[in-house]
C-alpha positions as CSV (number, residue, x, y, z in Angstrom):
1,X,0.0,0.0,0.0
2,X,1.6,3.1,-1.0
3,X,1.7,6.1,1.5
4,X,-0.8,9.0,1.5
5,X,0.6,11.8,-0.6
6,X,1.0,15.1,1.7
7,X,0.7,18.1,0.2
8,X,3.4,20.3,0.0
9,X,2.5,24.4,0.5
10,X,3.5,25.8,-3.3
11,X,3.3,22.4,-5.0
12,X,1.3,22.0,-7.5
13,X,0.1,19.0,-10.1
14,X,2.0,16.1,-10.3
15,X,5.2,17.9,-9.2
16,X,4.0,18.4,-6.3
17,X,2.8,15.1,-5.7
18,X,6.4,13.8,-6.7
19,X,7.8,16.0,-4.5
20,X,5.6,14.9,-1.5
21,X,6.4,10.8,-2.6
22,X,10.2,11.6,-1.8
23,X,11.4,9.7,1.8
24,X,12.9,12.1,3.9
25,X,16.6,10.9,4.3
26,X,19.5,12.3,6.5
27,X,22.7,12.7,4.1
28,X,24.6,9.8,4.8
29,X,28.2,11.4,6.3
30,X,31.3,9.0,6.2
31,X,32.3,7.3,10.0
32,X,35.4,8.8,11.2
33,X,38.5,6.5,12.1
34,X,39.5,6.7,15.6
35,X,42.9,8.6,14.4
36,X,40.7,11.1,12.8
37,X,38.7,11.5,15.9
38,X,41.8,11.5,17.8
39,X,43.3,14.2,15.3
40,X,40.2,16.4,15.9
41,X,40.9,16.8,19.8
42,X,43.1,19.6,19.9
43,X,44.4,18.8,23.1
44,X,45.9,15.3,21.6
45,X,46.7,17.0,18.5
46,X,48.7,19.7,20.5
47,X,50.6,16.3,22.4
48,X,51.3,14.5,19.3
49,X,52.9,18.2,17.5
50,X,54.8,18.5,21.1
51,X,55.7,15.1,21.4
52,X,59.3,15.4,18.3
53,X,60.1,18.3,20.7
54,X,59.9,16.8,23.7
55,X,61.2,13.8,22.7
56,X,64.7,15.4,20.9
57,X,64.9,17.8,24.8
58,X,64.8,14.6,26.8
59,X,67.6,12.8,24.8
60,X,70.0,15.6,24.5
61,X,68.9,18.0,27.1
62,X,67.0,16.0,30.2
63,X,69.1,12.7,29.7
64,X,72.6,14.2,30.3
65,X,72.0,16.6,33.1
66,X,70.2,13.5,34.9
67,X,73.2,11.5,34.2
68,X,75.7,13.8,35.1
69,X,74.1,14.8,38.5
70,X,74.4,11.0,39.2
71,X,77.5,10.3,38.1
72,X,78.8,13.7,40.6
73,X,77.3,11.5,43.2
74,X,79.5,8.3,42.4
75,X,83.5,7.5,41.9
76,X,83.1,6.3,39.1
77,X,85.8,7.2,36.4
78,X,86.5,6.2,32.3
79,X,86.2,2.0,32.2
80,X,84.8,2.4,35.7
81,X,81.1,1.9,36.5
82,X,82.2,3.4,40.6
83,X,79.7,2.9,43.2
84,X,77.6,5.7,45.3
85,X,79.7,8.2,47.4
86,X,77.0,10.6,47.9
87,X,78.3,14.3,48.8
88,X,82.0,13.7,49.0
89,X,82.6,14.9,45.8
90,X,81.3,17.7,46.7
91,X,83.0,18.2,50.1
92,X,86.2,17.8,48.5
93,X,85.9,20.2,45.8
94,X,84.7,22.9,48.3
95,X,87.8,22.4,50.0
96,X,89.8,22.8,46.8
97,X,91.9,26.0,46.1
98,X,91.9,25.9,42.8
99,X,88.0,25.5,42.6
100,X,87.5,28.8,45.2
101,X,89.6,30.4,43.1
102,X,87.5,30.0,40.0
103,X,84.4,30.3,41.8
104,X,85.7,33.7,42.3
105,X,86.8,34.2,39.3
106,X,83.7,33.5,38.3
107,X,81.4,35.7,39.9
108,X,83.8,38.5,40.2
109,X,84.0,38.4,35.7
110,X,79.9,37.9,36.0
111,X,78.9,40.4,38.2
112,X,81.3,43.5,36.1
113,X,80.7,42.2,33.0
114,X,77.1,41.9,33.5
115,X,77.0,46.0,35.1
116,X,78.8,47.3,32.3
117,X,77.2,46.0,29.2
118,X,73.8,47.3,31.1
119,X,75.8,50.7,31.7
120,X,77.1,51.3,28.3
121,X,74.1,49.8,26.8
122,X,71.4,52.1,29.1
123,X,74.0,55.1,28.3
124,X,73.7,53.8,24.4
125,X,69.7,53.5,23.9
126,X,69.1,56.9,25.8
127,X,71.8,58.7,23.0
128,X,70.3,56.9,20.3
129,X,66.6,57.4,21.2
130,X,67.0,61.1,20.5
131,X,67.7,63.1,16.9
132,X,71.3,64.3,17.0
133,X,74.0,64.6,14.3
134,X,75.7,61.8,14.0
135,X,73.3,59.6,14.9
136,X,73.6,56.8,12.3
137,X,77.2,56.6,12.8
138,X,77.1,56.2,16.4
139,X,74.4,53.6,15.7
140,X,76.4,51.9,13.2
141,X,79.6,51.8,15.5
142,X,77.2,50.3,18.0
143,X,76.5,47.6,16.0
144,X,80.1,46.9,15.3
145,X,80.9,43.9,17.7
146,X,77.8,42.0,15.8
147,X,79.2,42.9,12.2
148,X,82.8,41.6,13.1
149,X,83.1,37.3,12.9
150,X,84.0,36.3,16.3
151,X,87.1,34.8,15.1
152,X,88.2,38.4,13.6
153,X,87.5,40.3,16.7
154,X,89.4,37.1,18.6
155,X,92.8,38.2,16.9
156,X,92.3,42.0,16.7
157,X,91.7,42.0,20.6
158,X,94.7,39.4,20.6
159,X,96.9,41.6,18.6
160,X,96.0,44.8,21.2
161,X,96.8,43.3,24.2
162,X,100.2,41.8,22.7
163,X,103.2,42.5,25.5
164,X,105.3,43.0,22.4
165,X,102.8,44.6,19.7
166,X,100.6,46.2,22.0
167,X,98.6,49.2,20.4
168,X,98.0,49.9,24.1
169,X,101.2,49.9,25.1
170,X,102.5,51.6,22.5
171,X,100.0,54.6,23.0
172,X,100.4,54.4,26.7
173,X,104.2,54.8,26.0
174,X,103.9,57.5,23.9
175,X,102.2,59.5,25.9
176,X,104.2,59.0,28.9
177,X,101.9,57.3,31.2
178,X,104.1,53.9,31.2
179,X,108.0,53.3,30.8
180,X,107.8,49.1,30.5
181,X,105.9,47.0,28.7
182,X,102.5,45.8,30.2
183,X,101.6,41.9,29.8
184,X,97.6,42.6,29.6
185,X,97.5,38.6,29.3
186,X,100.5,37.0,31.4
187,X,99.5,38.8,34.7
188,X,96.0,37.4,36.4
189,X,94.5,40.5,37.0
190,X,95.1,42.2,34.3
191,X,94.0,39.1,32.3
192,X,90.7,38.8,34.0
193,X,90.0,42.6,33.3
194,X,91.2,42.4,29.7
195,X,88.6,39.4,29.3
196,X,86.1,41.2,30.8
197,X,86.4,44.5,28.4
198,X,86.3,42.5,25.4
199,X,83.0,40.8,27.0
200,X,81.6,43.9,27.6
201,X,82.4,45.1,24.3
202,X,81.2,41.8,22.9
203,X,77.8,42.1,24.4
204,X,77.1,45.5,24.8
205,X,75.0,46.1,21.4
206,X,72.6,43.4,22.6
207,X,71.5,45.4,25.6
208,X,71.3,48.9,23.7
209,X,69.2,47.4,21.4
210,X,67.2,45.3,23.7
211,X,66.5,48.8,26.0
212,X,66.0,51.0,22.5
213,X,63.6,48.8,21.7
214,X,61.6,49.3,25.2
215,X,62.2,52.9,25.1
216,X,60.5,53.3,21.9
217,X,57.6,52.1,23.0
218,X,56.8,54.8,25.1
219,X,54.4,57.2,23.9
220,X,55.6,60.5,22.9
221,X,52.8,61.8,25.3
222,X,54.3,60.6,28.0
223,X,57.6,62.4,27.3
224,X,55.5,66.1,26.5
225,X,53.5,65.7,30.0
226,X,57.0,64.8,31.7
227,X,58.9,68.0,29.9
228,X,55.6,69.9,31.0
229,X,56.0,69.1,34.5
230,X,59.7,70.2,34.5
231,X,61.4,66.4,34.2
232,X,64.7,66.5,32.3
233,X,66.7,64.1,30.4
């Protein structure tokens, strides 16, 4: 028996009836996989686009530093597996000279080397961030240390503080201010402050730039209703 025809509102004749015959069917949409489900999750989609990275910083990264922090715990040395000491590795080396002394060394090249590349480069961004003449070339013998290949700048600096072909030496002669030859590199203390000028020299452009950026940002409104309000500088 067939079904009743409905009318349709519009229809008309036997279109209409046609039209009314049709079975009203849901469009039949493909069954997704369960990767294709599982792709559609963005929170296991963002795992499985994490998971190279993770993967690579755990090998290379997470791996060795958990190995070497057990290994400082051990005596174990090359062709020797060592067994668990705990902190007497540690104990010892506090006790060590040579280890204070490079502590010191260490902190004492950190701490100025750090202070004056934030100096120079503070000094740097707040000359550059006004209109002067002269500014471009100031700005491009700021950038100098970055144009210069490391290994370049290596031997120029190497060349300067030469006990024999000093630059310095030979200006500091000249104008009367020393008699003998300075060795910038043989004596410790002058070493350590030679290695920390070229440092500071090194990274000084990466702090001007880094604090010119930031002081760009700043409105010039800001700077009108501080020279308004009698701030200077």
């Amino acid at each position: 028996m067939s079904p009743p025809v409905r009318p349709i509102a519009g229809g008309r004749g036997e279109a209409g009836e046609v039209t009314a015959r049709l079975p009203l069917v849901a469009p039949a949409w493909p069954r997704m996989g369960l990767p294709a489900r599982l792709l559609e999750d963005q929170r296991v989609l963002g795992w499985l686009l994490l998971a190279p990275t993770i993967v690579l910083l755990g090998l290379f990264i997470a791996y060795p530093f958990v190995k070497g922090v057990w290994l400082s715990l051990t005596n174990a040395t090359v062709g020797n597996a060592g067994a668990y000491v705990g902190l007497r590795n540690f104990a010892k080396i506090w006790n060590d000279t040579i280890f204070q002394r490079a502590t010191y060394n260490t902190f004492v090249y950190t701490g100025i080397a750090t202070l004056g590349k934030l100096i120079l480069g503070m000094w740097l961004a707040l000359l550059l961030n006004r209109h002067f003449r002269g500014k471009r070339l100031v700005r491009a013998g700021m950038l100098l240390p970055f144009i210069i290949p490391t290994v370049l700048s290596t031997f120029a600096w190497k060349w300067m503080f030469d006990p024999t072909f000093s630059v310095l030496n030979w200006t500091l002669y000249h104008l009367g201010i020393i008699t003998t030859r300075i060795g910038w590199l043989t004596d410790p203390t002058l070493a350590l402050g030679s290695v920390i000028i070229v440092n500071v020299w090194r990274g000084m452009p990466f702090y001007a730039i880094s604090l010119l950026a930031g002081l760009q940002t700043v409105s010039p409104d800001l700077h009108e209703a501080a020279a308004i309000d009698g701030a200077s500088g």
